[in-house]
Backbone bond lengths (Angstrom), bond angles and torsions (degrees), N, CA, C in turn:
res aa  C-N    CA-C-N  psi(-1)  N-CA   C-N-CA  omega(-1)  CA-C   N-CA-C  phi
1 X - - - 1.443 - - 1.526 108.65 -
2 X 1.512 116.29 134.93 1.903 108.41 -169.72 1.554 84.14 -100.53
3 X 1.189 113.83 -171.17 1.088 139.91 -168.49 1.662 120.85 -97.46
4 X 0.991 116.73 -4.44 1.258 135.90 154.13 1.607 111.84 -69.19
5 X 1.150 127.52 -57.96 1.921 131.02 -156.65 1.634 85.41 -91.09
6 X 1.778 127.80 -33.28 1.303 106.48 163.88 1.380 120.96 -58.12
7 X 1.470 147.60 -78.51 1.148 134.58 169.06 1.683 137.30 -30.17
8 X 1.719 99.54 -33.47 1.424 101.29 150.75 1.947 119.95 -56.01
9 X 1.091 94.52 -67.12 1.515 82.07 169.42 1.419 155.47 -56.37
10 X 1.421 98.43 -5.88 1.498 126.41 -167.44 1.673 86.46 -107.68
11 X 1.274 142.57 -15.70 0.876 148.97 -134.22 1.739 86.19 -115.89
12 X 1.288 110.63 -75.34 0.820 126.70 176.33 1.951 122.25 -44.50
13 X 1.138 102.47 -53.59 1.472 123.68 142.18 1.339 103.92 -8.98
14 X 1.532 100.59 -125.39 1.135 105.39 146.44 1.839 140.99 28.34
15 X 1.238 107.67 -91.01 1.252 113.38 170.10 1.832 125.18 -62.99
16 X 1.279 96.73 -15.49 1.477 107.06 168.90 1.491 112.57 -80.45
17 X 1.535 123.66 -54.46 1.467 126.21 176.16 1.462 99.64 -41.47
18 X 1.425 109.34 -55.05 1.898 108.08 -166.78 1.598 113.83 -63.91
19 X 1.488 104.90 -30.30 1.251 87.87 173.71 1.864 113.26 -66.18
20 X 1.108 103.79 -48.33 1.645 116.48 -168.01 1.439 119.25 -58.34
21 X 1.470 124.03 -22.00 0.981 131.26 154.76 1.268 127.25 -91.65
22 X 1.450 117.92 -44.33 1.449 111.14 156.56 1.378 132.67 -68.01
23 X 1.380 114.08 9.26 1.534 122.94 152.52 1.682 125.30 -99.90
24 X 1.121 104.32 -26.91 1.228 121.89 -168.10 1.817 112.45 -88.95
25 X 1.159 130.47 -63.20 1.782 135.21 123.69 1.724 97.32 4.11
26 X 1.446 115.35 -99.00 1.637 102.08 -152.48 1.553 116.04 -74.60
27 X 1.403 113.44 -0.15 1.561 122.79 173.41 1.628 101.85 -64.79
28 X 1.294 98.06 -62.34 1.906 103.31 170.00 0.763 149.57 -20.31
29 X 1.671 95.27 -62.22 1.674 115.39 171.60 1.629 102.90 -98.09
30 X 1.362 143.02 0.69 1.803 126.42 133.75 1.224 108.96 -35.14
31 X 1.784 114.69 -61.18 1.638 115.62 -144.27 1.479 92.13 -82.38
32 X 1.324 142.17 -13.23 1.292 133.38 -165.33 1.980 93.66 -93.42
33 X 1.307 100.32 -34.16 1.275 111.84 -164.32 1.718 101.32 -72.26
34 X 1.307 112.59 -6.88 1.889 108.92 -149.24 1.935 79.56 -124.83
35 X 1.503 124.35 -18.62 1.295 131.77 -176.58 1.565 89.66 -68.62
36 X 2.013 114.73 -71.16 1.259 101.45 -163.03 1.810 121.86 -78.34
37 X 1.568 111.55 1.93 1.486 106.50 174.06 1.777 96.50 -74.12
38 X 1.295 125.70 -53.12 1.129 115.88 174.58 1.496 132.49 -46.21
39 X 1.252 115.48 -32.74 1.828 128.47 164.39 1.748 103.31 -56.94
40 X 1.266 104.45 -38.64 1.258 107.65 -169.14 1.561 116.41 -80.51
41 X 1.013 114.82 -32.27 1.808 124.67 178.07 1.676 87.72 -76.76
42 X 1.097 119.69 -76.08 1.408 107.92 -158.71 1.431 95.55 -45.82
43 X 1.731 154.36 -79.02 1.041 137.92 -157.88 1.316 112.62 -64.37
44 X 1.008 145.53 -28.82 1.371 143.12 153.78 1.292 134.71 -124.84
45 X 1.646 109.42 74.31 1.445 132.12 171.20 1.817 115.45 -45.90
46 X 1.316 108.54 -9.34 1.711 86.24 -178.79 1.717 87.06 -99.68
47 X 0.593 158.05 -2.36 1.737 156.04 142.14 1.301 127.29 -58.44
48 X 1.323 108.44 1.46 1.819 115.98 -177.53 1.356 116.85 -35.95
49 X 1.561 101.92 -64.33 1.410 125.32 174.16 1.691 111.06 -36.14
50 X 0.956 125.89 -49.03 1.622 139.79 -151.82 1.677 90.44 -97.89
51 X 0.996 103.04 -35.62 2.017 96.33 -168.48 1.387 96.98 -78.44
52 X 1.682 103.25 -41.59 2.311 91.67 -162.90 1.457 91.54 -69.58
53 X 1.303 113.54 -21.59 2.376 107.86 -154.82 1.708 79.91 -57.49
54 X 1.862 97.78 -72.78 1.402 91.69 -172.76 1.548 127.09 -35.40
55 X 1.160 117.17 -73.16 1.727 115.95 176.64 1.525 111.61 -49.91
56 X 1.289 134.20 0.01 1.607 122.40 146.90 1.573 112.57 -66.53
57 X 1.073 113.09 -57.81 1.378 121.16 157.06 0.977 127.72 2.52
58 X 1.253 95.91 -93.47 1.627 139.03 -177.61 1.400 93.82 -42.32
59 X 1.673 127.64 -67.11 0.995 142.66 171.84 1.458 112.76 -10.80
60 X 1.596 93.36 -88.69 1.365 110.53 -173.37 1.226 124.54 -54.87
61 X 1.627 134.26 -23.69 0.835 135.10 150.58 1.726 127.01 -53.41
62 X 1.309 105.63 -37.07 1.652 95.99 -156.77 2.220 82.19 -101.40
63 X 1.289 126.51 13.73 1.174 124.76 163.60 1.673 112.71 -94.83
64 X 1.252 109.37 -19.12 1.673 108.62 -178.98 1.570 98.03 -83.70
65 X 1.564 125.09 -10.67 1.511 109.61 164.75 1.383 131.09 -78.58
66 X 1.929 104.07 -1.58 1.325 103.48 165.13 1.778 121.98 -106.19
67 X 1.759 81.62 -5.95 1.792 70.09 169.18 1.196 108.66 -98.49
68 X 1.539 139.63 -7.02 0.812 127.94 150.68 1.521 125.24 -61.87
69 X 1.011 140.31 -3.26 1.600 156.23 150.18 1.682 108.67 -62.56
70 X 1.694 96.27 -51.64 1.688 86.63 173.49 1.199 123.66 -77.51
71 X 1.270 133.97 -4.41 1.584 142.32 167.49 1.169 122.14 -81.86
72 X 1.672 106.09 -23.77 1.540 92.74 164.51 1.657 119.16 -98.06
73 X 0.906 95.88 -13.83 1.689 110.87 160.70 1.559 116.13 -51.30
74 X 1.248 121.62 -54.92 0.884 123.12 166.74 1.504 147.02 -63.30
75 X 1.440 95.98 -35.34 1.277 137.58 150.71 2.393 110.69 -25.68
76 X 1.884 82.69 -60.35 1.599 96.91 -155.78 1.600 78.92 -85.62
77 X 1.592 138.13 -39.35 1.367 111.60 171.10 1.257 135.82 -75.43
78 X 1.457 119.09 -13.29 1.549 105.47 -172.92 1.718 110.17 -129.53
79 X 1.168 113.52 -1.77 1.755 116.34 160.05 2.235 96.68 -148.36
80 X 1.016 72.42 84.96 1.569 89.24 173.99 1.664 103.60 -76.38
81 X 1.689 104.95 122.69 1.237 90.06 159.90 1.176 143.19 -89.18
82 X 1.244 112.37 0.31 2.041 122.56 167.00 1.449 109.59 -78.34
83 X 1.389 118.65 -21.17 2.093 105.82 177.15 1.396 107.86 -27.97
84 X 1.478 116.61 -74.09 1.242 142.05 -157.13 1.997 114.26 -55.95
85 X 1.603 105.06 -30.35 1.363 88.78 170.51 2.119 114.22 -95.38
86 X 1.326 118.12 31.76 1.232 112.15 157.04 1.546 90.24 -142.43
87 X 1.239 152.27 45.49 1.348 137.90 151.22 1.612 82.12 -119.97
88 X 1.160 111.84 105.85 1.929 128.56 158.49 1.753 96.87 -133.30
């Protein structure tokens, strides 16, 4: 095996763990996050408005930590920056 199809594979590797954890992590904390906006409307329904705005929020924030997971994923598969120090 040269040293090229190793880093491909490690590469590849790699970019799978990040996806799976960096998908799996902010899925979690949505559903935990969408558990207590719901605790919260039912005990205090005249706040609906104010609990979902926030938990969009909340949302969108803790979802850009998985696309930021898929960008670097992508990143390590399709312009890898280690190719270049064993292809001389």
């Amino acid at each position: 095996m040269d040293s090229l199809t190793i880093i491909a594979a490690v590469s590849i590797f790699t970019a799978g763990l990040t996806i799976a954890i960096g998908g799996m992590m902010p899925s979690r904390g949505e559903g935990e996050a969408l558990t207590k906006a719901i605790e919260s409307v039912a005990r205090q329904p005249e706040q609906a408005n104010n609990i979902i705005r926030l938990f969009f929020i909340g949302a969108a924030v803790v979802e850009s930590v998985a696309i930021y997971s898929l960008v670097i994923a992508l990143i390590i598969l399709f312009a890898n920056p280690f190719i270049h120090l064993f292809t001389k």
